[in-house]
C-alpha positions as a Markdown table, in Angstrom:
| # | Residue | x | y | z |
|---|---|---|---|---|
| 1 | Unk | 30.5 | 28.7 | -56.8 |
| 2 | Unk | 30.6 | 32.7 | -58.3 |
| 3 | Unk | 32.0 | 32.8 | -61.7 |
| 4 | Unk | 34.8 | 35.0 | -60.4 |
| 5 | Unk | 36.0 | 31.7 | -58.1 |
| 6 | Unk | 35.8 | 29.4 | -61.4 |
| 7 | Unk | 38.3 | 32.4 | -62.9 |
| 8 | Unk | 40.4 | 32.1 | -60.4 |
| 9 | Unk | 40.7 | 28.2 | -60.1 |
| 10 | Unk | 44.3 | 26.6 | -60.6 |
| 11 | Unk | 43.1 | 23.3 | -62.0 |
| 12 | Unk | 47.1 | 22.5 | -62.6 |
| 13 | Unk | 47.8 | 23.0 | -58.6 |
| 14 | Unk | 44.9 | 20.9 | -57.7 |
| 15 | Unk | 46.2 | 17.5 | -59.7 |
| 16 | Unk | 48.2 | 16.4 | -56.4 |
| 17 | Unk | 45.4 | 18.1 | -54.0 |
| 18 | Unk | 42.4 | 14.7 | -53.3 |
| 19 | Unk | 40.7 | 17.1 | -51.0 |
| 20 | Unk | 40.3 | 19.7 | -54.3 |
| 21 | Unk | 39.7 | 17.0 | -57.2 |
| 22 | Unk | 36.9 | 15.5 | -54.6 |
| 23 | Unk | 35.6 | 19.4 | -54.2 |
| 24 | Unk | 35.7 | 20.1 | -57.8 |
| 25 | Unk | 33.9 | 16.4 | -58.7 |
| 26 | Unk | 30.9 | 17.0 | -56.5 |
| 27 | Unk | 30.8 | 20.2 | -58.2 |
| 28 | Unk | 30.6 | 19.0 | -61.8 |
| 29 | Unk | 27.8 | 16.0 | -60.6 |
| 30 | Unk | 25.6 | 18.5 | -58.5 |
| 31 | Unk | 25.8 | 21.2 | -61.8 |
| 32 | Unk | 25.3 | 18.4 | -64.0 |
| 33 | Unk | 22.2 | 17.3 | -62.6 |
| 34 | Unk | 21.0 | 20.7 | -62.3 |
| 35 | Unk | 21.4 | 20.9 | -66.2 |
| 36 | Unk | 19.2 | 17.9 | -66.7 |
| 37 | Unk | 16.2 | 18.7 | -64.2 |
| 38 | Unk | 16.5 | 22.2 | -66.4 |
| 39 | Unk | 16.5 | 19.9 | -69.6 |
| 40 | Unk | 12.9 | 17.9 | -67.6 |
| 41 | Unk | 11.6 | 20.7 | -66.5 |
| 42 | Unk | 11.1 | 22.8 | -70.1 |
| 43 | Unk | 10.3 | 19.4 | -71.6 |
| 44 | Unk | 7.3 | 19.1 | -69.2 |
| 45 | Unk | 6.8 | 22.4 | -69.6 |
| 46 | Unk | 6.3 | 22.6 | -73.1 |
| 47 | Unk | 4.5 | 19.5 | -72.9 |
| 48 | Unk | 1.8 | 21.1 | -69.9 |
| 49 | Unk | 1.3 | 24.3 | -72.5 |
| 50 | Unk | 0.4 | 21.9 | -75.1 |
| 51 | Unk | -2.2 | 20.6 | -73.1 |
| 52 | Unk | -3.6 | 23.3 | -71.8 |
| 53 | Unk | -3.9 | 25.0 | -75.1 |
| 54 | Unk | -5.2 | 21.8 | -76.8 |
| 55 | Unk | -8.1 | 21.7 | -74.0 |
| 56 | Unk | -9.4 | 24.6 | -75.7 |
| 57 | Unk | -11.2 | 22.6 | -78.6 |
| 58 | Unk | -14.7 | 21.5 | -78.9 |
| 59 | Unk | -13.6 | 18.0 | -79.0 |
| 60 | Unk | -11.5 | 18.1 | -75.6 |
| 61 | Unk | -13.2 | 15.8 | -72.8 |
| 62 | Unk | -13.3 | 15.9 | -69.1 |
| 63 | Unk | -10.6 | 13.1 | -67.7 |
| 64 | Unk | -12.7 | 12.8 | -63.8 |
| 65 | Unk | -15.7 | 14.6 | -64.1 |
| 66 | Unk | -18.3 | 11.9 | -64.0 |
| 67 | Unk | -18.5 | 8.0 | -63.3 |
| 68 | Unk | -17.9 | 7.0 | -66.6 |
| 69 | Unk | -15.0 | 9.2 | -67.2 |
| 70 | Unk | -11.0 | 7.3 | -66.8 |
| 71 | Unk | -9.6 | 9.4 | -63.8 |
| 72 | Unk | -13.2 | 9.6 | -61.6 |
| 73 | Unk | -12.1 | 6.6 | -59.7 |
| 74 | Unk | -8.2 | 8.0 | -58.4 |
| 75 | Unk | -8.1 | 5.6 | -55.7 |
| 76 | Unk | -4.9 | 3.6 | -57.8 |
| 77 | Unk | -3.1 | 6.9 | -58.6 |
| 78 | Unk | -3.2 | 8.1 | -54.9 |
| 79 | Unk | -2.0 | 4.4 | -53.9 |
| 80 | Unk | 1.1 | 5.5 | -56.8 |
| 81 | Unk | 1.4 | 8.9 | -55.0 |
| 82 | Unk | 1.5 | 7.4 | -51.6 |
| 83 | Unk | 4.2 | 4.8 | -53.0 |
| 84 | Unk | 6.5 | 8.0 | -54.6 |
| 85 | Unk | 6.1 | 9.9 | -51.4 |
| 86 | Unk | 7.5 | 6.8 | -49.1 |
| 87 | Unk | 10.8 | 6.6 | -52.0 |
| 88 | Unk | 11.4 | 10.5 | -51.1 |
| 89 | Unk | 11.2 | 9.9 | -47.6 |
| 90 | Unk | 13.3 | 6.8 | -48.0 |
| 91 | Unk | 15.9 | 7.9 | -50.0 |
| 92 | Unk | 16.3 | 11.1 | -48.0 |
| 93 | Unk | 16.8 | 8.7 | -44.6 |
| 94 | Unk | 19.3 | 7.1 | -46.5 |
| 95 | Unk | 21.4 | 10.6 | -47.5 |
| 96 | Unk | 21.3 | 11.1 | -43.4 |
| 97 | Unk | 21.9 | 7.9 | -42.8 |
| 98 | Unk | 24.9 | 7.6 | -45.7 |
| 99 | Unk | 27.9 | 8.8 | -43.2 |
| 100 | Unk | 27.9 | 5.0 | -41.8 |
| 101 | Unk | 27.2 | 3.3 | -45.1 |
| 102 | Unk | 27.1 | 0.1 | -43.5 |
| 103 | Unk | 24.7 | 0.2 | -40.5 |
| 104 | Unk | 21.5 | -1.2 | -40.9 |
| 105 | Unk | 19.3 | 2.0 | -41.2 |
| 106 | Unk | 21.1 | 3.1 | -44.2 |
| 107 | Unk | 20.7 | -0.5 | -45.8 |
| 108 | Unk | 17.0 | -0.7 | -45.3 |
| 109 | Unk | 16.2 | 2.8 | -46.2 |
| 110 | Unk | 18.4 | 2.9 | -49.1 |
| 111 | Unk | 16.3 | -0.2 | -50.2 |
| 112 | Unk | 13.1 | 0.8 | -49.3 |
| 113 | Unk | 13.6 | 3.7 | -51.4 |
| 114 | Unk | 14.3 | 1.5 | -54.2 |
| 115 | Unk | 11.0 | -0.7 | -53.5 |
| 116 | Unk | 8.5 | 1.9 | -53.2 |
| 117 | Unk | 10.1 | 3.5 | -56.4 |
| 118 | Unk | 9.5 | -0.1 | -58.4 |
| 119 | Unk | 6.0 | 0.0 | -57.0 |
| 120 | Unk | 5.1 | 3.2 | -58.2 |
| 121 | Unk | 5.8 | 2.2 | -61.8 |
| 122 | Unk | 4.1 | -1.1 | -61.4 |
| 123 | Unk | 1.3 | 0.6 | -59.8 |
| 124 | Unk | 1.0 | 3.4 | -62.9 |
| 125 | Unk | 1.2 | 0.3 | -65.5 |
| 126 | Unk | -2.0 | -1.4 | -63.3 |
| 127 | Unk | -3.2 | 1.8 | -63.8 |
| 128 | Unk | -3.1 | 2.2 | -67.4 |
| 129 | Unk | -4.3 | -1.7 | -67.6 |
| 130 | Unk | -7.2 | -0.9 | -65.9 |
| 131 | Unk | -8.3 | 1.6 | -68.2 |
| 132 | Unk | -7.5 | -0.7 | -71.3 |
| 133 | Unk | -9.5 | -3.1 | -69.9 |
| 134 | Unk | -12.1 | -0.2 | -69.8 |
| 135 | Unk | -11.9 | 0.9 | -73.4 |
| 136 | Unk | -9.8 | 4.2 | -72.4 |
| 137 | Unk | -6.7 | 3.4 | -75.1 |
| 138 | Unk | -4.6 | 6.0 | -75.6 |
| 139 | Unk | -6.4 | 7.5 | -78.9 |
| 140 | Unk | -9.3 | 7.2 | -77.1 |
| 141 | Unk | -10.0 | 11.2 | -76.9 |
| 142 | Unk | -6.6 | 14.0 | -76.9 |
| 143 | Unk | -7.1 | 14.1 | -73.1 |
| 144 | Unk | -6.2 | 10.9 | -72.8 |
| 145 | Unk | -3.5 | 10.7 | -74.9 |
| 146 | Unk | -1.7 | 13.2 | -73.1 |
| 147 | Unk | -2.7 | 11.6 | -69.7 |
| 148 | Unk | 0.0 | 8.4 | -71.0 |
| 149 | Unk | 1.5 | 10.6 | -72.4 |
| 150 | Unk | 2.4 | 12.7 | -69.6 |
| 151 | Unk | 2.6 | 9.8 | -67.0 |
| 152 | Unk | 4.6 | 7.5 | -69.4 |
| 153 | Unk | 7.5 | 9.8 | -70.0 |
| 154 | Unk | 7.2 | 10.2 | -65.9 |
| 155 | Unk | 7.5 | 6.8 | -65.3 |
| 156 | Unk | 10.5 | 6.5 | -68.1 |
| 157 | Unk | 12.2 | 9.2 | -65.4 |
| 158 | Unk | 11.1 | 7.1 | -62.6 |
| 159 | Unk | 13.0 | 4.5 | -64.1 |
| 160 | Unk | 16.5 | 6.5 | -64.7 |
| 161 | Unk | 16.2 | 7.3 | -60.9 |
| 162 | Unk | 15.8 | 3.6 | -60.2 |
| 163 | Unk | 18.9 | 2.6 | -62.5 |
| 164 | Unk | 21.3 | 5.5 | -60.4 |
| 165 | Unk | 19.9 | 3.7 | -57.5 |
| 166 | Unk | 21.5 | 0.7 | -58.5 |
| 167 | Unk | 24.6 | 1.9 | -59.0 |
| 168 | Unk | 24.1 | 3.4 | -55.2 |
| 169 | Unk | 23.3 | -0.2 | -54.1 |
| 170 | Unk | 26.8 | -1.2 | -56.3 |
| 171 | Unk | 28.7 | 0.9 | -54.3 |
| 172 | Unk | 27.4 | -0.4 | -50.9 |
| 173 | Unk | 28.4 | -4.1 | -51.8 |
| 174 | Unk | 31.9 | -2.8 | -52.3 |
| 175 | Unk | 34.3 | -3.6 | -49.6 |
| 176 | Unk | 34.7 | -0.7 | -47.4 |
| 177 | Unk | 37.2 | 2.1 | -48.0 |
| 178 | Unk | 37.0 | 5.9 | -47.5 |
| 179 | Unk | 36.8 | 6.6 | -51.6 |
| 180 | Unk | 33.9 | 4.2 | -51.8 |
| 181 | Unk | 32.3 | 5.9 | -48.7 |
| 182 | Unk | 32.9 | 9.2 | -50.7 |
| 183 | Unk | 31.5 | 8.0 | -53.5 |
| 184 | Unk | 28.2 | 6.3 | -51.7 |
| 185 | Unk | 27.5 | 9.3 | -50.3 |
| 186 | Unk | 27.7 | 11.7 | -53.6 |
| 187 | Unk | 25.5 | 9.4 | -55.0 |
| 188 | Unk | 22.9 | 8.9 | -52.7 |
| 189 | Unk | 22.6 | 13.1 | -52.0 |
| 190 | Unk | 22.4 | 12.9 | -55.7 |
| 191 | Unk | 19.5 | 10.2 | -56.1 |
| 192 | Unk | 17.8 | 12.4 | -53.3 |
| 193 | Unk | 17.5 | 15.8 | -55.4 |
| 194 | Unk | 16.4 | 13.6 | -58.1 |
| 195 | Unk | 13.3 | 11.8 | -56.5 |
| 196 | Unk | 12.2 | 14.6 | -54.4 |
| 197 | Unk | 12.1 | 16.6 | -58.0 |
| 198 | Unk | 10.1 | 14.0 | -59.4 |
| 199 | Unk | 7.8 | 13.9 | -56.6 |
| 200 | Unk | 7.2 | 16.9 | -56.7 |
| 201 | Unk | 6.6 | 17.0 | -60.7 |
| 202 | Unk | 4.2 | 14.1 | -60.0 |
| 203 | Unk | 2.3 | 16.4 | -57.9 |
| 204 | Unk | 2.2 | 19.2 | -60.9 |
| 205 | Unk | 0.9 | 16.7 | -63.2 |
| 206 | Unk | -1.5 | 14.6 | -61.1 |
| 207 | Unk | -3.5 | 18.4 | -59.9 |
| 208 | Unk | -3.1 | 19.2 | -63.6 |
| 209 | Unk | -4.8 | 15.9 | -64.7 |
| 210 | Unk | -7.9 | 15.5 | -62.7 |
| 211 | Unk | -8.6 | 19.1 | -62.1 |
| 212 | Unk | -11.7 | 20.6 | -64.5 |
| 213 | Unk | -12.3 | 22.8 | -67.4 |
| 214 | Unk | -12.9 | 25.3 | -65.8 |
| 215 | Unk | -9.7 | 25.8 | -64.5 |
| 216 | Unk | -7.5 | 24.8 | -67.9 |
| 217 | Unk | -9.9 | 27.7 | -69.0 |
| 218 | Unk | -8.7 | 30.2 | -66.2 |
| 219 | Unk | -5.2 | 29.0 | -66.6 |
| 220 | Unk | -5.2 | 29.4 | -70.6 |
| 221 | Unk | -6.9 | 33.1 | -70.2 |
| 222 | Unk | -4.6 | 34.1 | -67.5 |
| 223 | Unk | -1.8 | 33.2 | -69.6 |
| 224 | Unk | -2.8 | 34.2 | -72.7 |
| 225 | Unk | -2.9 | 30.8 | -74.6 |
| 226 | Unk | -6.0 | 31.3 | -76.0 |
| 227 | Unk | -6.6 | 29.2 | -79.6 |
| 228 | Unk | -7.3 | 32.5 | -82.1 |
């Protein structure tokens, strides 16, 4: 919608028009969650800079490098990335499927979506376990703090997508009515953008996580983030 088309909106003619309070609604959800992947994405951002630049001390150690280091054996985080992939693909079915909110394919793959997403999260917190259980704590070295760091405030995002998926599954118990169907819909689409961005944020930090100095040194020079 141009700025010019906002100008020229008669929000007093459109009280009595459902077809134009529905049009302006999805409007207002779609921009708002644009504003808070904005909000994510500088956050992880600023977050990613901070890491790179703090790579660039003496004291900064590899993460999969060798044997003994915590993110050499991925085999648990690719099982996680395998689990967030499945919720994309499931929670996209269900957006295709959401135009017949009651037939079985949208029920299972609107589900689905929800149990691959649960098992992501339980698979990063087996994760982190695991490396407890090794003696990687989180103030083990500064890589590793901003390994949870980074995949704990992912998860935490994980979990908001699961909680708006709830309120998807709400609306499919309701008894069936063209407003609810509306509704179902608007929310699903919505819970769609939302996992396939963090999917592909996932993706961003995972590469970023396990990839070598090297590279956080060509990033850093490239950039110009260089510790003076």
């Amino acid at each position: 919608m141009s700025l010019i088309a906002i100008l020229r909106e008669k929000p007093w003619e459109a009280v009595h028009n459902p077809q134009s309070q529905h049009a302006n609604r999805k409007y207002i959800q779609q921009a708002g969650l644009r504003v808070i992947l904005v909000v994510i994405s500088v956050l992880f951002f600023l977050f990613i800079v901070a890491f790179l630049m703090r790579s660039q001390y003496p004291d900064w150690q590899p993460l999969a490098e060798q044997v003994n280091h915590p993110l050499f054996d991925r085999d648990q985080l690719w099982l996680n990335t395998l689990y967030l992939v499945l919720a994309s693909v499931g929670i996209q079915l269900a957006k295709l499927y959401s135009k017949s909110s009651h037939s079985i394919s949208f029920k299972i793959t609107l589900f689905l979506s929800g149990v691959f997403s649960s098992a992501f999260i339980v698979g990063q917190m087996t994760f982190w376990s695991s490396l407890q259980t090794q003696g990687f704590m989180v103030n083990t070295n500064p890589a590793l703090s901003f390994f949870y760091l980074l995949t704990g405030l992912h998860m935490a995002h994980v979990g908001v997508g699961i909680a708006t998926w709830l309120l998807a599954v709400l609306f499919m118990t309701k008894k069936a009515s063209a407003n609810n169907r509306v509704k179902l819909q608007r929310y699903v689409a919505l819970c769609a953008t939302y996992w396939h961005y963090l999917l592909g944020l996932w993706a961003v930090l995972f590469v970023l996580l396990v990839s070598k100095p090297e590279t956080y040194n060509a990033i850093v020079e490239f950039c110009g983030l260089g510790v003076q």
